[in-house]
ZAVOZA-461067 format. One record per atom (N, C-alpha, C, O): residue number from 1; residue in one letter; x, y, z. Coordinates in steps of 0.1 Angstrom, whole numbers. Last residue first. Example, Ala and Ser with C-alpha at 12.3 -4.5 7.8 and 13.67 -1.06 7.14 Angstrom:
residues 2
resi resn x y z
2 S 128 -22 71 $
2 S 137 -11 71 $
2 S 129 0 79 $
2 S 134 11 80 $
1 A 132 -57 78 $
1 A 123 -45 78 $
1 A 132 -33 78 $
1 A 142 -33 85 $
***
This chain:
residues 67
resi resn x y z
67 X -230 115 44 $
67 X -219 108 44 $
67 X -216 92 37 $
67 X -205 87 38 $
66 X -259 120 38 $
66 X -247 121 26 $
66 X -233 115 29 $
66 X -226 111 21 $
65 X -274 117 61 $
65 X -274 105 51 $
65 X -262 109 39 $
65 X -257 100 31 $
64 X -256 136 79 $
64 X -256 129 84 $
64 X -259 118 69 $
64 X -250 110 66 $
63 X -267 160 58 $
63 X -256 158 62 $
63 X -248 144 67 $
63 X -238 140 62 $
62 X -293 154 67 $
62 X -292 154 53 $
62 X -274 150 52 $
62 X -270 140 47 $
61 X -294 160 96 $
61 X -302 149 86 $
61 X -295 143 75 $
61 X -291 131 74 $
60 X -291 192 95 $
60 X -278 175 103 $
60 X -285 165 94 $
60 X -279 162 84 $
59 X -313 200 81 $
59 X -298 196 74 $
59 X -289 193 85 $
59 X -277 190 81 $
58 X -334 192 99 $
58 X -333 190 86 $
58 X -318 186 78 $
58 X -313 177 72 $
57 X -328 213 117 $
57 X -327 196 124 $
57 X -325 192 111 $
57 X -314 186 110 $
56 X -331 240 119 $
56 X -316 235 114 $
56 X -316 217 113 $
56 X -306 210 109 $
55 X -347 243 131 $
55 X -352 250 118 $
55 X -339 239 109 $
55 X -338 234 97 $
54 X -347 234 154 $
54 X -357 227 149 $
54 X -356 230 133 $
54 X -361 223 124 $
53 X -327 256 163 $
53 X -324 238 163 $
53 X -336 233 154 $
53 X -332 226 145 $
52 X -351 276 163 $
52 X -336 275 156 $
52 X -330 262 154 $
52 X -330 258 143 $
51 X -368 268 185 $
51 X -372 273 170 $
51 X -357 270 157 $
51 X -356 264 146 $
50 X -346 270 207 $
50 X -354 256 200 $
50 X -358 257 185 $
50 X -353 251 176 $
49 X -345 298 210 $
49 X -334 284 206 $
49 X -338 274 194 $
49 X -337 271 182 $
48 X -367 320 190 $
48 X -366 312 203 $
48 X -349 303 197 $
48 X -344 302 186 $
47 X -357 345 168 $
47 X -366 332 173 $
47 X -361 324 186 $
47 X -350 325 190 $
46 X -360 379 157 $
46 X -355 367 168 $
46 X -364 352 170 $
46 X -375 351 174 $
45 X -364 389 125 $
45 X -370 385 139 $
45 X -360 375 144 $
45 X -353 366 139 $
44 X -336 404 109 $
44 X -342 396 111 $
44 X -350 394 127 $
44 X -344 395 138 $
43 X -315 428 110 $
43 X -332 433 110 $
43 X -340 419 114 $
43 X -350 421 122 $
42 X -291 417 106 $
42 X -297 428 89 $
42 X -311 428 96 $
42 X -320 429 87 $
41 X -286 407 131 $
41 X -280 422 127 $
41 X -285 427 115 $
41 X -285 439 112 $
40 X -299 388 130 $
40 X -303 398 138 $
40 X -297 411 135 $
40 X -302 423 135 $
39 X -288 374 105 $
39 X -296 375 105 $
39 X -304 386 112 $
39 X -312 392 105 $
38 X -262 374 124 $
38 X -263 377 106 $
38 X -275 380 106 $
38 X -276 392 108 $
37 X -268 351 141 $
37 X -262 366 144 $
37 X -268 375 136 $
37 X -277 383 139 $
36 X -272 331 125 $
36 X -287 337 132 $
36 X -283 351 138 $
36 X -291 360 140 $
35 X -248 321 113 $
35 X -256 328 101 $
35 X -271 335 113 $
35 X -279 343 108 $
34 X -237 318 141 $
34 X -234 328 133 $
34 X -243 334 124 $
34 X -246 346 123 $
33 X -250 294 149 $
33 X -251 307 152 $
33 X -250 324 145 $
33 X -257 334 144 $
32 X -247 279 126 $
32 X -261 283 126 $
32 X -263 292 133 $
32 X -272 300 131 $
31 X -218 274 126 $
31 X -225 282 116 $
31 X -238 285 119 $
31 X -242 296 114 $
30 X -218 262 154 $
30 X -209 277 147 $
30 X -215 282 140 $
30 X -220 293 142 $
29 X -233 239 149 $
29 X -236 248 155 $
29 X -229 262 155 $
29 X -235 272 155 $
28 X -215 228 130 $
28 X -231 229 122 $
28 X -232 237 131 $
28 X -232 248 126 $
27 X -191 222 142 $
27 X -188 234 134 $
27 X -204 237 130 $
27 X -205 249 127 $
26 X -200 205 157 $
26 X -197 216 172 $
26 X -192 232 159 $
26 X -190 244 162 $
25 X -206 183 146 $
25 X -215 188 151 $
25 X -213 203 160 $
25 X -221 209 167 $
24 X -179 180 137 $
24 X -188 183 124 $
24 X -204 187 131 $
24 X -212 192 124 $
23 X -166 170 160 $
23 X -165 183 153 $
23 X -175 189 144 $
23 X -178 201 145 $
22 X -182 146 166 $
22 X -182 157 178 $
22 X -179 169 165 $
22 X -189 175 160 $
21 X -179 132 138 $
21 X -189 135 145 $
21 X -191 148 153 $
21 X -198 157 149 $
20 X -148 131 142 $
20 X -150 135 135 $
20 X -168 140 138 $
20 X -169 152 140 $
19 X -150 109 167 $
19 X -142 124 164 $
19 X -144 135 154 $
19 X -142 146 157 $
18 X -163 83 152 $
18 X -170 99 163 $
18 X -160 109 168 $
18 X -165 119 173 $
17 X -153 81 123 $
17 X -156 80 136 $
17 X -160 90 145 $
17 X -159 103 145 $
16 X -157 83 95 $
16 X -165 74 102 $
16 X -168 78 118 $
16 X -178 80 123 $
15 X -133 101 91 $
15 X -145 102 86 $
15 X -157 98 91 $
15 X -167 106 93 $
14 X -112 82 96 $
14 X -116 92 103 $
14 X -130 101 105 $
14 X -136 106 115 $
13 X -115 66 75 $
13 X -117 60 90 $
13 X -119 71 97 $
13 X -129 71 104 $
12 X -106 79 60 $
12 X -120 78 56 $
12 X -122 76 72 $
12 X -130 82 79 $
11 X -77 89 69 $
11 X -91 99 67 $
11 X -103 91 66 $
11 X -113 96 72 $
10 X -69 64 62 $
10 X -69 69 74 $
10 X -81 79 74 $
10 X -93 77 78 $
9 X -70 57 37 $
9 X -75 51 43 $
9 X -80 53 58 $
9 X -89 48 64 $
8 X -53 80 23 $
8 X -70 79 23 $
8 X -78 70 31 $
8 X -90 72 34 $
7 X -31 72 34 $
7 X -38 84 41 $
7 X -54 85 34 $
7 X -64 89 40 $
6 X -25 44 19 $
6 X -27 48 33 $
6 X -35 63 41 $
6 X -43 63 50 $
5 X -22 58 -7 $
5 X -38 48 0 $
5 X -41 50 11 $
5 X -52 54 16 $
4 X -2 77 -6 $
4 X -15 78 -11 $
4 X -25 73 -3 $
4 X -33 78 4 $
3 X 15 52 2 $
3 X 15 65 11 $
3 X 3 70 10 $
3 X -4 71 20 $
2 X 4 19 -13 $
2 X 19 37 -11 $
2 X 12 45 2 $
2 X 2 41 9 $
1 X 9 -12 0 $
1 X 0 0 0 $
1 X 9 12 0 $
1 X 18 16 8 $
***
């Protein structure tokens, strides 16, 4: 196996595992805050937390079956 394989092989594994998980859930929440910042700052209504998690549940979803 060259060097190539190996590191694709690592990454996918990586990919799989719940390290990867934790992050990819701790960056979906960064962004949703952020883009809800964004939002308050050009004027947008405030919504509850939940409202927001709920709005966002969809694309973990999607994210989660595209892996």
């Amino acid at each position: 196996m060259n060097e190539k394989e190996k590191y694709d092989l690592a990454f996918e594994q990586f990919l799989e595992g719940r390290t990867y998980e934790a992050a990819e859930a701790l960056l979906f929440s960064v962004a949703a805050k952020a883009f809800e910042a964004g939002w308050l700052a050009a004027g947008g209504q405030s919504l509850s937390h939940s409202k927001t998690e709920d709005k966002y549940a969809f694309l973990r979803q999607l994210i989660r079956h595209n892996k």
